[in-house]
C-alpha positions, -999 to +999 in steps of 0.1 A: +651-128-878+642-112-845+661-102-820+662-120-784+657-099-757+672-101-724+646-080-706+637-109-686+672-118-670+679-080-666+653-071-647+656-106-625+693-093-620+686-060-610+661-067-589+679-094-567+706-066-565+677-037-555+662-062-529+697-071-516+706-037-512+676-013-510+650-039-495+616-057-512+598-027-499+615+000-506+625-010-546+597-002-571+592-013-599+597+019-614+633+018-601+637-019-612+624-010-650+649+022-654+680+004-635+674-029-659+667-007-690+634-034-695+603-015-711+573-015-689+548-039-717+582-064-716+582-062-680+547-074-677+547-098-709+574-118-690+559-110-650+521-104-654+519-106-616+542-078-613+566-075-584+556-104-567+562-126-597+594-112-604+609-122-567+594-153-570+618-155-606+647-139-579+646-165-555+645-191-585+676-178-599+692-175-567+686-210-555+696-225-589+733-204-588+737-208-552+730-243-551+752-252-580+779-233-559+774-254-526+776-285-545+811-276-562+821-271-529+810-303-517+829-322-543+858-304-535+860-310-498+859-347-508+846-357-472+864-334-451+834-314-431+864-287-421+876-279-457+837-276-465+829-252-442+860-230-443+857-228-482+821-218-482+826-197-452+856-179-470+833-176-501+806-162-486+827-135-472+848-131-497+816-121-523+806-096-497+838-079-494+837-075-532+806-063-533+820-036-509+798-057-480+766-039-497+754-077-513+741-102-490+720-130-491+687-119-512+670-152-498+677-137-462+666-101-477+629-114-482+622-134-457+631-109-431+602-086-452+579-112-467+576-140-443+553-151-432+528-124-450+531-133-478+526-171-483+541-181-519+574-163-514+576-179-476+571-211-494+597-203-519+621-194-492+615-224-472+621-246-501+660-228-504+667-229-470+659-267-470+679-278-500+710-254-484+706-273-451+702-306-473+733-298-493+756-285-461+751-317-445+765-335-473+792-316-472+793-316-433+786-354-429+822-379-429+823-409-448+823-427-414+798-408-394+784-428-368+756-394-361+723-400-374+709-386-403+686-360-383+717-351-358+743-343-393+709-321-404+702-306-371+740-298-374+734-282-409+708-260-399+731-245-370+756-240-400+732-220-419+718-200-396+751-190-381+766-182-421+732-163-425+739-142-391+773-137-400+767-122-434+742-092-411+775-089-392+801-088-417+778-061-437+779-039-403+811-046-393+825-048-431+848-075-420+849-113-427+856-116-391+821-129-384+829-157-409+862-166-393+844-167-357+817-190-375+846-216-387+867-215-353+835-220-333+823-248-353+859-267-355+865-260-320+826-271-304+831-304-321+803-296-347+823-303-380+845-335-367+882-344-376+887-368-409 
């Protein structure tokens, strides 16, 4: 019986961890084959497009895990817009800091290299950063919210872009401090409203 290979989920791996850390533009694929131990004729038999194709299968990966995430912590919170956004806030930072603050967001990665050049991967990216705004509004939205639907998502998208700002921050700063400022601001402005 043949052996499965994990070629494929190595070098996806590898290279969300190369593009988090090195940059789109700067990893190779050279440097993504050695690093993920994946033979070149693998490499291509599973990405024929090459590079491009592989952080397409990234931001596919990361969407699926970090969406799965945001919904635990949506079930969790049970309603309560604060407990939401201090336990993803406090996740957030808290990967970082393990990762000795080197690991951000490989969603925000690309698009600061890759948008709007390059069309599929901005489209890609679009569709996470919708279904995160999507899913933070549920979490950010009370069972008796008189807002409108556009006002909780307007609200969302705030959320997001200050967590994705934050995580540039914490990396410099290698502090969840930028995290903490993101929760006091948002319970104290009003934005995530009392249960």
């Amino acid at each position: 019986m043949p052996r499965k290979s994990d070629a494929r989920a190595k070098a996806i791996a590898t290279a969300e961890r190369l593009f988090c850390t090195s940059g789109y533009a700067a990893t190779g694929l050279a440097r993504i084959l050695e690093e993920s131990g994946a033979p070149k004729g693998s490499f291509y038999f599973h990405f024929p497009r090459g590079k491009a194709e592989l952080a397409e299968e990234v931001i596919e990966a990361y969407r699926a895990r970090t969406t799965a995430l945001f919904r635990v912590l949506v079930e969790r919170a049970k309603g309560d817009p604060r407990a939401f956004v201090t336990s993803l806030a406090q996740g957030i930072a808290g990967e970082m800091e393990r990762s000795g603050w080197s690991m951000g967001c490989v969603a925000m990665a690309l698009a600061q290299e890759v948008a709007p050049a390059d069309a599929a991967l901005t489209d890609a990216l679009e569709r996470v950063f919708a279904e995160w705004a999507r899913i933070m509004a549920e979490g950010i939205r009370r069972p008796d919210e008189v807002s409108t639907a556009a006002e909780v998502q307007t609200r969302a998208l705030a959320l997001l872009a200050a967590l994705e700002g934050a995580r540039v921050i914490a990396r410099t700063m290698r502090s969840r401090e930028p995290f903490e400022a993101v929760v006091h601001q948002f319970r104290c402005s009003g934005l995530i409203p009392r249960v």
